[in-house]
C-alpha positions in Angstrom: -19.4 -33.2 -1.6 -20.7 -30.0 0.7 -18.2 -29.6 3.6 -20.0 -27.8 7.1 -18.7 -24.7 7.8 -18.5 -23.5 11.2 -18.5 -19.4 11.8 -16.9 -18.4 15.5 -18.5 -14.8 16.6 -16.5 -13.0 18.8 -17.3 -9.2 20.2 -14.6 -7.2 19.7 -13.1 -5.2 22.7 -11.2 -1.7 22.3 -10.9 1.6 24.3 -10.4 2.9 21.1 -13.9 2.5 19.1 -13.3 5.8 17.1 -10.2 4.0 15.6 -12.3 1.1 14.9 -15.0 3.1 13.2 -12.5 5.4 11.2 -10.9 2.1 9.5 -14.8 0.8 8.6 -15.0 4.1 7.0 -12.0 3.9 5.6 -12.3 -0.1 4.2 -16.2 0.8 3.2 -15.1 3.8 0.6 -11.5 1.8 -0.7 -13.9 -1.0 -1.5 -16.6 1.4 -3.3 -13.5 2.5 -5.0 -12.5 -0.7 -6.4 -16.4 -0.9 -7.1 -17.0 1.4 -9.3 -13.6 0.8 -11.2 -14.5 -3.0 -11.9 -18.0 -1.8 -13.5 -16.4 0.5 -15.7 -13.8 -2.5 -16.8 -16.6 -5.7 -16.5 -13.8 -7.3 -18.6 -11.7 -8.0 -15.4 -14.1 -10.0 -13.8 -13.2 -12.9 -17.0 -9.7 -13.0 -15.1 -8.1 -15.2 -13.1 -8.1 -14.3 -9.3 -4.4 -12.9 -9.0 -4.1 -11.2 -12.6 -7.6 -9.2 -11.7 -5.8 -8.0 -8.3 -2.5 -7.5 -10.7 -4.6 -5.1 -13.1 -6.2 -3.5 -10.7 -2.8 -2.1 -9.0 -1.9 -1.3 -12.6 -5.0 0.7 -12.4 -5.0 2.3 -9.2 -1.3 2.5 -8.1 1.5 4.7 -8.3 5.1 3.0 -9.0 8.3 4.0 -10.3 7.2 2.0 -13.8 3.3 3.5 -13.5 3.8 7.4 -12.4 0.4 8.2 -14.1 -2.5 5.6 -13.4 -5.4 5.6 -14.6 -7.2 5.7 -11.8 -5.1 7.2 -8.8 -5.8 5.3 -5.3 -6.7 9.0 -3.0 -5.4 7.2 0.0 -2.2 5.6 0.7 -3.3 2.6 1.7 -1.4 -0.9 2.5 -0.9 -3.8 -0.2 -3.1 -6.0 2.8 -5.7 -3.5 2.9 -6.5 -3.2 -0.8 -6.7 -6.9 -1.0 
């Protein structure tokens, strides 16, 4: 059964817009990162939900057990943000 969905618009208010348009930037390129990674590896999208995020880290993140990935994330970004 189809459940409504109700979407609340609210204008966001800051003094400091140049913040708020340097994280856009920022989100908008991380995600065209992720992008082009998940059309070179089509195979992830066959994944469940939390192992595709899992791989992707493998893929993109520097550890002490993954010193050389594949793909190295050029920003040091928060786990929030990449999700």
């Amino acid at each position: 059964m189809a459940t409504a969905t109700k979407t609340i618009i609210q204008q966001l208010e800051t003094k400091h817009i140049d913040w708020v348009e340097a994280t856009r930037l920022l989100f908008n390129q991380a995600t065209a990162f992720y992008f082009e990674i998940i059309q070179g590896h089509e195979l992830l999208l066959e994944l469940p939900t939390k192992q595709v995020l899992t791989e992707l880290e493998k893929l993109t993140i520097e550890t002490p057990n993954n010193s050389q990935p594949a793909f190295p994330l050029p920003w040091e970004l928060p786990a929030y943000f990449r999700r």
